[in-house]
N, C-alpha and C positions, 0 to 999 in steps of 0.2 A: 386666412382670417386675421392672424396677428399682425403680417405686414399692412394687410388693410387698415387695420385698427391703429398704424402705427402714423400709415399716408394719412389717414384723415385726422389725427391731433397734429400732423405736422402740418396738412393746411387750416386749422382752425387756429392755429401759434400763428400762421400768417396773418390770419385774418384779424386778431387781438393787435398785434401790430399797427394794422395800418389803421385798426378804427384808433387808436391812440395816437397814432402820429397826424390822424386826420382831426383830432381834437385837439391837439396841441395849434395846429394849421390856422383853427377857427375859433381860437381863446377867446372870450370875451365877445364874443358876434353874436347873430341871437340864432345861427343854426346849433353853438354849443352845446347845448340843453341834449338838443336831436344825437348831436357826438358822441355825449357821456351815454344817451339811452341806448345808442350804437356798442359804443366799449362795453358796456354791462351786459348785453346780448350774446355777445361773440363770448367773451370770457366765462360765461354760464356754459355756453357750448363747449368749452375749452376743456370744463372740468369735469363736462357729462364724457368727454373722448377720451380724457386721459383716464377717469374711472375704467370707461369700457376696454381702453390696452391694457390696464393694470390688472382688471377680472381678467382678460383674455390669456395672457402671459403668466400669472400665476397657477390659471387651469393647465396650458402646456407646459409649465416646468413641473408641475406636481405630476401629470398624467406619465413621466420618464422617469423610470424604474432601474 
């Protein structure tokens, strides 16, 4: 579960990436609009993943006695 938890914020750190490098790409164009709604998507999900490794991790370091 944790490493799960740990693969999926390290693909959604990817994904923040490239929607930012994909709007830096298309500054000023008129799909940027679409870019920034991209970036702000991904990076909502970024902070939903990294909450859920941070609950996950804390339950298994508290549950070792």
């Amino acid at each position: 579960m944790l490493a799960n938890a740990a693969a999926e914020a390290n693909d959604i750190t990817n994904a923040v990436l490239q929607a930012a490098l994909d709007g830096e790409q298309n500054a000023g164009t008129a799909a940027a609009n679409d870019m920034v709604d991209a970036y702000r998507t991904v990076h909502h999900q970024l902070y939903e993943r990294i909450n859920d490794f941070a609950r996950l991790a804390r339950s298994h370091l508290n549950s070792k006695g």
